[in-house]
C-alpha positions as CSV (number, residue, x, y, z in Angstrom):
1,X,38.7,-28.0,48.6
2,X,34.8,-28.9,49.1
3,X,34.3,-26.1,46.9
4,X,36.4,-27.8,44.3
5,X,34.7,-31.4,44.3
6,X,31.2,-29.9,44.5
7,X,32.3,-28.2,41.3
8,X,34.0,-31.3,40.2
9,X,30.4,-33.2,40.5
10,X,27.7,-31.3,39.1
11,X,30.6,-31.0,35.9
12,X,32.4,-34.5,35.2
13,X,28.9,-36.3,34.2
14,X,28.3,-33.6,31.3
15,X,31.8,-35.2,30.3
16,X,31.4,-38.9,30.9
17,X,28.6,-38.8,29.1
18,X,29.8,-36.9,26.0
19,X,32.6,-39.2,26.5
20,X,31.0,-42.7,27.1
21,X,33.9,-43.2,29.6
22,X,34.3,-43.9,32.8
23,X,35.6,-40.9,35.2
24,X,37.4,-41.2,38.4
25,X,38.5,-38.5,40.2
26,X,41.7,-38.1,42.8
27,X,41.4,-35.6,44.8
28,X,44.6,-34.7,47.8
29,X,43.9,-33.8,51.5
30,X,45.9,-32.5,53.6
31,X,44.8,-33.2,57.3
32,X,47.3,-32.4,60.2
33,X,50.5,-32.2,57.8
34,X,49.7,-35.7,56.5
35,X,48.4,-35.7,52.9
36,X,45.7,-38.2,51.6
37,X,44.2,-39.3,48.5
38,X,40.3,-39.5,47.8
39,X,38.5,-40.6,45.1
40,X,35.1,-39.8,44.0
41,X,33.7,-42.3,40.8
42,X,31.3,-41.1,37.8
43,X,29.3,-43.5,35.7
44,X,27.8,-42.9,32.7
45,X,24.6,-43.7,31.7
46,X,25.2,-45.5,28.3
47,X,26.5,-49.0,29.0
48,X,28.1,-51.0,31.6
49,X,31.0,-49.3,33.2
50,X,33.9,-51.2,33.5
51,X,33.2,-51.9,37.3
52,X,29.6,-52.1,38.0
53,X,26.7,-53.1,35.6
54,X,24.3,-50.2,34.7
55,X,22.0,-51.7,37.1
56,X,24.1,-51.6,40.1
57,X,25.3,-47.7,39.4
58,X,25.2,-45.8,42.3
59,X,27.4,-42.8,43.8
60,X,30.7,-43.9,44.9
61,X,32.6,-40.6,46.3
62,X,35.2,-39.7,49.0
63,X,36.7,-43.4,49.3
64,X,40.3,-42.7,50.7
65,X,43.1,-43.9,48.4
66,X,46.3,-45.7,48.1
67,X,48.1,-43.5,46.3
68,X,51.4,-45.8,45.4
69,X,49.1,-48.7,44.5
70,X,48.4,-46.9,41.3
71,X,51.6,-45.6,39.3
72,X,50.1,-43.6,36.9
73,X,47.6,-41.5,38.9
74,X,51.0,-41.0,41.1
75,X,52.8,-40.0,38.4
76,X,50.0,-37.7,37.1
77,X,50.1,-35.6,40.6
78,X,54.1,-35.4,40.1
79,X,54.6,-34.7,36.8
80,X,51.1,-31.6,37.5
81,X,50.8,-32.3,33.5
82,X,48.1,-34.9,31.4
83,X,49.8,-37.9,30.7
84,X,48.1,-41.0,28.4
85,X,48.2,-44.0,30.2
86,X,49.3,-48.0,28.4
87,X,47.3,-48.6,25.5
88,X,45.3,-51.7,25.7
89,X,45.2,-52.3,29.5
90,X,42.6,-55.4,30.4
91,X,40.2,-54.8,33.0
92,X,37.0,-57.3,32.5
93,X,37.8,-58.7,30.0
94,X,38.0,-54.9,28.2
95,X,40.5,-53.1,26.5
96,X,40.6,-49.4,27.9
97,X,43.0,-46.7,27.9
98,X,43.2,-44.4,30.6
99,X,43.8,-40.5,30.2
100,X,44.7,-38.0,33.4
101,X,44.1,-34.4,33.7
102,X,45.5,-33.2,36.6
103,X,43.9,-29.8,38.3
104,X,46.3,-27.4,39.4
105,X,46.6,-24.9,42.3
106,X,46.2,-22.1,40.2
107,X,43.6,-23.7,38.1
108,X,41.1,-22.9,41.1
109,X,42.2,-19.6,41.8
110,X,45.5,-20.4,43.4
111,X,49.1,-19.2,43.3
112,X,50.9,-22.4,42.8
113,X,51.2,-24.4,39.8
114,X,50.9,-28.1,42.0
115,X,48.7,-31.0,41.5
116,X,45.7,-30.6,43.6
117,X,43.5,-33.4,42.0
118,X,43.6,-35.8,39.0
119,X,40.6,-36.4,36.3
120,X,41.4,-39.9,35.3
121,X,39.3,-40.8,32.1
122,X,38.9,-44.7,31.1
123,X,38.1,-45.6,27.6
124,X,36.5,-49.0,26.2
125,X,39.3,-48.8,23.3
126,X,37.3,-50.4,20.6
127,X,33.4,-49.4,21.9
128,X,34.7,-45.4,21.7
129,X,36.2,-46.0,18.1
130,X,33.4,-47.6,17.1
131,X,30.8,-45.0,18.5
132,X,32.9,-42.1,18.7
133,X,35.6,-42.4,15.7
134,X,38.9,-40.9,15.7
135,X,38.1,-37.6,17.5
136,X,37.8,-39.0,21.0
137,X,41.1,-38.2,22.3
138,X,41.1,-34.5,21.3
139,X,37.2,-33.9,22.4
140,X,38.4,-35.4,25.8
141,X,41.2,-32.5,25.4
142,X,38.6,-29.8,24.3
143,X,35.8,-30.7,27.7
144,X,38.5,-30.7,30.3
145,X,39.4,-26.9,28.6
146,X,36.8,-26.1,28.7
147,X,36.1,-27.1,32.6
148,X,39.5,-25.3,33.5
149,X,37.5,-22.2,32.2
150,X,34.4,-22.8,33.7
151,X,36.3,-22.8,36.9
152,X,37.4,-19.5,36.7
153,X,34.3,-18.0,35.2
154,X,32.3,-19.7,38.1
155,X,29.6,-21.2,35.5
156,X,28.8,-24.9,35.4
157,X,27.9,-27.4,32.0
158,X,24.4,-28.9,32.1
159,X,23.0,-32.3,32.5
160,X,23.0,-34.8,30.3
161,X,19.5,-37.2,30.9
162,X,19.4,-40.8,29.6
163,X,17.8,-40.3,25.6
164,X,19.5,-37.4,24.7
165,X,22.2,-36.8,22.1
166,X,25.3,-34.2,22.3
167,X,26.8,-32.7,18.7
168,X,30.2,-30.5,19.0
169,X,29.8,-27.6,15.9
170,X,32.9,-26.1,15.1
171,X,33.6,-22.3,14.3
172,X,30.0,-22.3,15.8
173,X,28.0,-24.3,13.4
174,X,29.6,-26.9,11.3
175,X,28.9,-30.6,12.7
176,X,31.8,-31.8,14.3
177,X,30.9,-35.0,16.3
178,X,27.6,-36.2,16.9
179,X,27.0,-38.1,19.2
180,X,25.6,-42.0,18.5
181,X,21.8,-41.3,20.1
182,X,22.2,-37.4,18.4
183,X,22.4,-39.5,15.2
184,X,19.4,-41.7,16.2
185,X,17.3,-38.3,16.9
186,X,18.1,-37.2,13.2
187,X,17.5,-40.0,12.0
188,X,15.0,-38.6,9.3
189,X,18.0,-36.3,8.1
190,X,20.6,-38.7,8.1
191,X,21.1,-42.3,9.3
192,X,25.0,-42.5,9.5
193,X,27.6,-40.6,11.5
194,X,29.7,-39.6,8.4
195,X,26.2,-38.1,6.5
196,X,26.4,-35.6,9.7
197,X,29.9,-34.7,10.3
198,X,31.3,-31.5,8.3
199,X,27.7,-29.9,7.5
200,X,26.0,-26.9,8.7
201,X,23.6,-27.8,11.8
202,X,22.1,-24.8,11.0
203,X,21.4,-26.2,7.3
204,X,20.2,-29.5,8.7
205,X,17.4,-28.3,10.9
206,X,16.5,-25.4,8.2
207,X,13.6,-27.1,7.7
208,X,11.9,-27.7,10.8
209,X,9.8,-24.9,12.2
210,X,12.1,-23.0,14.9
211,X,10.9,-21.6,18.3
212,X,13.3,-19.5,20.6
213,X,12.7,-20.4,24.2
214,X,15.0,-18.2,25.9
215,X,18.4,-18.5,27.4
216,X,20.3,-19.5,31.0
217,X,23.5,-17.9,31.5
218,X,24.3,-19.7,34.8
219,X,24.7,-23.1,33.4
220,X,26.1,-22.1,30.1
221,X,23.5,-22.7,28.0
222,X,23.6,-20.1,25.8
223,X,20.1,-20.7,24.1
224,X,17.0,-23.3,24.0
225,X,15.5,-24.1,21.0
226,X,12.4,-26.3,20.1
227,X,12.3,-27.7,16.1
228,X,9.2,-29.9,14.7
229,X,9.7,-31.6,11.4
230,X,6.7,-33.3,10.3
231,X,5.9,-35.4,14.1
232,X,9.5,-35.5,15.3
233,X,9.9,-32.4,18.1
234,X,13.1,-31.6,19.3
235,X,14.5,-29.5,22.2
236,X,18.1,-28.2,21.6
237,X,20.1,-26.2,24.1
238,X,23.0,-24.7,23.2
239,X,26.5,-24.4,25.1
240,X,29.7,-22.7,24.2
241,X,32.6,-24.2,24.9
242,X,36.2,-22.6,24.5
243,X,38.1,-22.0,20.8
244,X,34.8,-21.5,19.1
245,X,33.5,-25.1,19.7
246,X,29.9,-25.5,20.8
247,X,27.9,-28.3,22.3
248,X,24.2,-29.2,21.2
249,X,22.2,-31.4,23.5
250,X,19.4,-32.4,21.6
251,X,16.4,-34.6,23.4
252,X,13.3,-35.9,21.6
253,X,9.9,-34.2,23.2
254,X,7.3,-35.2,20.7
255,X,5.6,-37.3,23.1
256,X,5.8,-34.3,25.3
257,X,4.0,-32.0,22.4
258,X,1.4,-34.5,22.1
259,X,0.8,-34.4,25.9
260,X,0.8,-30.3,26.0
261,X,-2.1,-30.6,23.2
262,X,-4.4,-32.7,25.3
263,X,-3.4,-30.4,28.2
264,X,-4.0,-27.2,26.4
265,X,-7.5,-29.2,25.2
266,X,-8.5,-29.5,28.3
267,X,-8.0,-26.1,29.7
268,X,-9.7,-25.1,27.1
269,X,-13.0,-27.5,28.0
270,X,-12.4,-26.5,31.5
271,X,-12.9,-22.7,30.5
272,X,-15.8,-23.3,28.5
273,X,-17.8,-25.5,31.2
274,X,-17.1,-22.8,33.5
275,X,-18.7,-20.3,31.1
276,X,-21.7,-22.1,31.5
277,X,-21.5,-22.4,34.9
278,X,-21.3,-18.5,35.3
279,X,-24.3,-17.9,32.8
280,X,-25.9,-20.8,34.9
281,X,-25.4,-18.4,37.9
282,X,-26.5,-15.4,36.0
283,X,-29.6,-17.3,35.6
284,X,-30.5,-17.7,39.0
285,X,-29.7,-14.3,40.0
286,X,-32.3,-13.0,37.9
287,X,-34.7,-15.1,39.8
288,X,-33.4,-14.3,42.7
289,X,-32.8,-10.6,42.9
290,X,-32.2,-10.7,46.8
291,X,-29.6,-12.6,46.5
292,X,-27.9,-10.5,43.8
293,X,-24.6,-9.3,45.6
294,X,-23.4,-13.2,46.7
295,X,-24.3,-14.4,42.8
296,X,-22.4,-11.5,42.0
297,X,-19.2,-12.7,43.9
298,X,-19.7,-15.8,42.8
299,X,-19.5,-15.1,39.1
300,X,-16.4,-12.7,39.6
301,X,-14.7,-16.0,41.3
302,X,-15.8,-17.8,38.6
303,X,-14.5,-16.0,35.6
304,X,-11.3,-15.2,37.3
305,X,-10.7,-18.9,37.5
306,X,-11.7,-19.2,33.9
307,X,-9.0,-16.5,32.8
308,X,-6.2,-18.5,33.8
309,X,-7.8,-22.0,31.9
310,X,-8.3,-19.7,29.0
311,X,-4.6,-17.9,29.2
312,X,-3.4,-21.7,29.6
313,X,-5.2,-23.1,26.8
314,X,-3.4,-20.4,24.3
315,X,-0.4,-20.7,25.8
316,X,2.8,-22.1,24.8
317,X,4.5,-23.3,28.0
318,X,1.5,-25.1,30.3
319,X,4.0,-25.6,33.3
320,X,4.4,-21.4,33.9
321,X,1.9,-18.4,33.0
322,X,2.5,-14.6,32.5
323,X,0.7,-13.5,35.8
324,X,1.0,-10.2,34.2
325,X,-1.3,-10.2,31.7
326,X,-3.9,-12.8,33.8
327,X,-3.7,-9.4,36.1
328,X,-5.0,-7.4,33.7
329,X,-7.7,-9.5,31.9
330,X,-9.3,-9.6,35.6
331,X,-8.3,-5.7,36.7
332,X,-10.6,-5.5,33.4
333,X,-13.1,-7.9,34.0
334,X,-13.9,-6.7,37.2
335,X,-14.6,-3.3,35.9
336,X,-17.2,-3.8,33.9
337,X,-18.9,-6.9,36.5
338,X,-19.3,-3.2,38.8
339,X,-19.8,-0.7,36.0
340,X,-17.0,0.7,37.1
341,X,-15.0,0.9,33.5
342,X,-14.4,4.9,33.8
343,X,-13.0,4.0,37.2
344,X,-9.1,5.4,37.0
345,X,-6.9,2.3,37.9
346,X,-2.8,2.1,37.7
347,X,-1.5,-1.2,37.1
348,X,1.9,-1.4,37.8
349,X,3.9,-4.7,36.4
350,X,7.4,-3.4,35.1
351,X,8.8,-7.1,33.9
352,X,7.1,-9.7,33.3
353,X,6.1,-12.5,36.2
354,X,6.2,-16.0,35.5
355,X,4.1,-18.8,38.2
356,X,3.7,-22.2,37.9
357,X,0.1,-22.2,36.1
358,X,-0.5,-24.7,39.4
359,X,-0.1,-21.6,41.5
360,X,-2.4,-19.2,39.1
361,X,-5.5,-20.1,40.6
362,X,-4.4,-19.1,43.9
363,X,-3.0,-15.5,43.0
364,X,-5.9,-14.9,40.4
365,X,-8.7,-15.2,43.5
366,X,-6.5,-13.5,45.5
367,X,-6.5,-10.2,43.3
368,X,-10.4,-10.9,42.3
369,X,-10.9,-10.9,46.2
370,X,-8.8,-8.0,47.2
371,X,-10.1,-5.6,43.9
372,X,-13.4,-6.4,44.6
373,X,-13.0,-5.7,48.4
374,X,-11.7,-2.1,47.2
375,X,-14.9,-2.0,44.4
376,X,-17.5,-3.1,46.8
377,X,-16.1,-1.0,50.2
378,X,-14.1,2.1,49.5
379,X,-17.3,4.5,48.9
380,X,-17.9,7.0,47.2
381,X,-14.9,8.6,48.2
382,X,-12.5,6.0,45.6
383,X,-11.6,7.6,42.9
384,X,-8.2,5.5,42.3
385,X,-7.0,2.2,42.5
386,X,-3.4,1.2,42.3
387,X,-2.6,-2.2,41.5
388,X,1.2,-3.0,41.2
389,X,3.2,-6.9,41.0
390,X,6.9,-6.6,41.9
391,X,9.9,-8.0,43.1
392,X,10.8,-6.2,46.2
393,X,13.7,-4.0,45.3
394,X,15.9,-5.0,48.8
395,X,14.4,-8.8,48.3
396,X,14.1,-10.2,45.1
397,X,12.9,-13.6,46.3
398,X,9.4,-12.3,47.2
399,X,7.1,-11.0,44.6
400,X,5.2,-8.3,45.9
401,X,1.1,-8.1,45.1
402,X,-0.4,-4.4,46.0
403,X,-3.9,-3.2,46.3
404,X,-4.0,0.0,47.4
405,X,-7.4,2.9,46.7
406,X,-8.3,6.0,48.0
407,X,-11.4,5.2,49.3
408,X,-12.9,5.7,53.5
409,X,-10.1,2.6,54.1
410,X,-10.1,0.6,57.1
411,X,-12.0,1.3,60.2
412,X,-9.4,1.6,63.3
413,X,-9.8,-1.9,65.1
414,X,-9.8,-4.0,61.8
415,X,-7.7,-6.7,62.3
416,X,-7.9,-9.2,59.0
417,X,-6.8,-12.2,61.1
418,X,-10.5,-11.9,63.1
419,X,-12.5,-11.0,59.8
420,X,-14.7,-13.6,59.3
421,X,-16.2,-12.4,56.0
422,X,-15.8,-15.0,53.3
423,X,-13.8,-12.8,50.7
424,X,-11.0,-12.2,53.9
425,X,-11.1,-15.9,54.5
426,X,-10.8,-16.7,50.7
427,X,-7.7,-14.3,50.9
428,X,-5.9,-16.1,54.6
429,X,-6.7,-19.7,53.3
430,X,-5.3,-19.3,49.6
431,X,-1.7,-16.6,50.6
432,X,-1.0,-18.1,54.0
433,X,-1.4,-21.9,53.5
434,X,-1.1,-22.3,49.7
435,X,1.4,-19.4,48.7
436,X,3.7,-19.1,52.2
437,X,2.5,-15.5,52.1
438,X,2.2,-12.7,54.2
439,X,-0.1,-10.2,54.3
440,X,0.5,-6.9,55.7
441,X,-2.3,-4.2,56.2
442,X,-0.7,-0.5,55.4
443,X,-2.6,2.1,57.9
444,X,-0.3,4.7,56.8
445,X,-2.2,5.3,53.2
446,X,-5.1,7.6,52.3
447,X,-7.2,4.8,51.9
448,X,-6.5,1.3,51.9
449,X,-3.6,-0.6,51.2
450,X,-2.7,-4.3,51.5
451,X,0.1,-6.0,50.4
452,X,0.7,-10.2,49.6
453,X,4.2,-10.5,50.1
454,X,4.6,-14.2,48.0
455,X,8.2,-16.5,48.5
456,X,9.1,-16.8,44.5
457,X,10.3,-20.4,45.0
458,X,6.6,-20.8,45.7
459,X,5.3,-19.7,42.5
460,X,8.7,-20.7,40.5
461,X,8.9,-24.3,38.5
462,X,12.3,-23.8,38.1
């Protein structure tokens, strides 16, 4: 049953607010052969509910029930079947009618075809015609379908946040109700309801420049979109729903454009002042020739920082980065800061690796300080260096970063945890404290071999 009303919550608010109803939901215990009623409460975010002002909203769930105080929710558990409720019913000074869908036994997974909760929907009668029009009673049909479905398929609907609008397209793509803050967000296409409903979504947003961001199977959102027209920005994810319907949450990001702009400025300024700084350092290691190999370090630190604030400032999602490629830009850099471009080096990155650019830094300094451990110590004898950035294959929670040569490796007593060199401190500070990492030391190579075993939730925005 918990498993049922935690499905039951993270679902009914994608319907309330589609719905701009209030949701109550009855839910039967059975505790020691007596049964008992609970009922959870779900608010939505548009207007007042019928019971507490939009200022007052907060989570009302698992109050226990008097059953045969309310007729109809009784009746609802009887009959196991959805039964409309007295038309025009007061409550505050409201008309609302109230709809209940009950959820069976064998809804859930069960054998039996009983009662084992109740989705009681309350409508503002004259707000929902107004807003809504005529549809309302056949959409609330269509979302509780389609919840019955996601049941089975284990698979939940999305959020809805406060701002952002919801179109259902029929047979996929023809506008089918939108919506009143959908209509607000198109409000350069069309300003009414009825100049929306019955046309092609996908003719209505022909003009505004498309970009595909991807897709999320586990919360049924089949695609995400991002359209500009002109200023206006809009992100649009896409869910399917059941007889060929499909919901369209669309949310107004142009502020959020605007502010990715600056951002991407700035990483941009950020790259180029440490540009300067490098050359700045190149300068004084001429004048300093002594001091060569700790300018040397320096400047490697410097530009891998750079990389990511230049990989960032061309970049079309600022929150996460393609560690992947960063990898490679300083693999390459580093190469030519030794002379060492002939030098044969495997990089092995079979999918690509999103971190939260936050996180980049970290990882990029990391690498720069482990390659350039290899470069600097490994001899004569390194003739090979493997680089490879994986998801373990029997943990794919932790990303996996291995530097591995051929060279003289460690000496016997090294322990990494004692080093006091300020590349191996670079390394501890940044993995263990920033990243959660661990780092592991493999003796069993020809060579050496470490390996930065990373928790992805710590690199992850998600």
């Amino acid at each position: 049953m918990s498993k049922l009303i935690e499905f039951l919550d993270t679902n009914l608010p994608f319907i309330s607010e589609i719905l701009l109803a209030d949701i109550k939901l009855f839910v039967k215990s059975t505790k020691d052969s007596k049964e008992e009623i609970f009922v959870h409460n779900y608010y939505h975010s548009q207007q007042d509910s019928f019971y507490v002002a939009s200022s007052q909203k907060s989570v009302d769930k698992g109050r226990k029930f008097q059953i045969h105080k309310d007729i109809f929710i009784q009746k609802a558990f009887q009959l196991a079947k959805p039964i409309v409720g007295q038309y025009g019913l007061v409550i505050e000074n409201r008309k609302i009618q109230e709809f209940a869908y009950p959820i069976l036994d064998s809804d859930f997974g069960g054998e039996s075809n009983e009662a084992i909760a109740v989705i009681a929907i309350q409508r503002d009668i004259y707000l929902t015609r107004f807003n809504l029009g005529r549809h309302w009673d056949f959409v609330a049909d269509l979302l509780i379908r389609t919840l019955k479905e996601k049941i089975k398929s284990d698979t939940n609907l999305p959020g809805i946040s406060l701002g952002e609008g919801v179109i259902l397209l029929e047979d996929h793509k023809k506008i089918f109700f939108p919506s009143p803050t959908s209509v607000t967000l198109l409000a350069e296409i069309a300003e009414y309801t009825n100049q929306l409903i019955g046309r092609s979504f996908d003719e209505l947003i022909q003009n505004y420049a498309k970009k595909y961001r991807g897709k999320s199977l586990q919360n049924s959102i089949e695609a995400i979109e991002e359209v500009t027209l002109r200023r206006k920005s809009l992100r649009l994810r896409y869910i399917d729903l059941i007889d060929g319907y499909k919901a369209v949450v669309l949310k107004d990001i142009s502020e959020l454009k605007i502010k990715e702009t600056l951002l991407k400025e700035i990483h941009h300024r950020v790259k180029n002042n440490l540009q300067t700084v490098a050359s700045l350092l190149r300068m004084q290691q001429r004048r300093n020739p002594e001091l060569t190999e700790c300018f040397s370090e320096a400047i490697n630190r410097t530009n891998s920082i750079s990389i990511v604030h230049e990989s960032l400032s061309h970049s079309d999602d600022i929150e996460n980065i393609d560690f992947g490629y960063l990898a490679h830009q300083i693999i390459k850099n580093l190469l030519a800061s030794f002379g060492k471009e002939n030098l044969s080096v495997n990089f092995y990155c079979p999918q690509k690796v999103l971190i939260q650019s936050e996180e980049a830094t970290n990882l990029a300094l990391i690498l720069n300080e482990l390659m350039s451990n290899s470069l600097e110590h490994a001899g004569e004898e390194l003739s090979q260096l493997d680089i490879s950035l994986n998801y373990l294959e029997y943990d794919a929670s932790t990303l996996n970063l291995r530097v591995c040569d051929n060279g003289k490796g460690f000496p016997e007593d090294f322990d990494f945890q004692k080093n006091t060199g300020l590349g191996w401190e670079i390394v501890k500070n940044l993995a263990q404290e920033c990243l959660d990492a661990k780092i592991n030391i493999d003796k069993n190579v020809e060579g050496a071999a470490i390996d930065i075993l990373i928790p992805v939730k710590k690199l992850s925005s998600v």
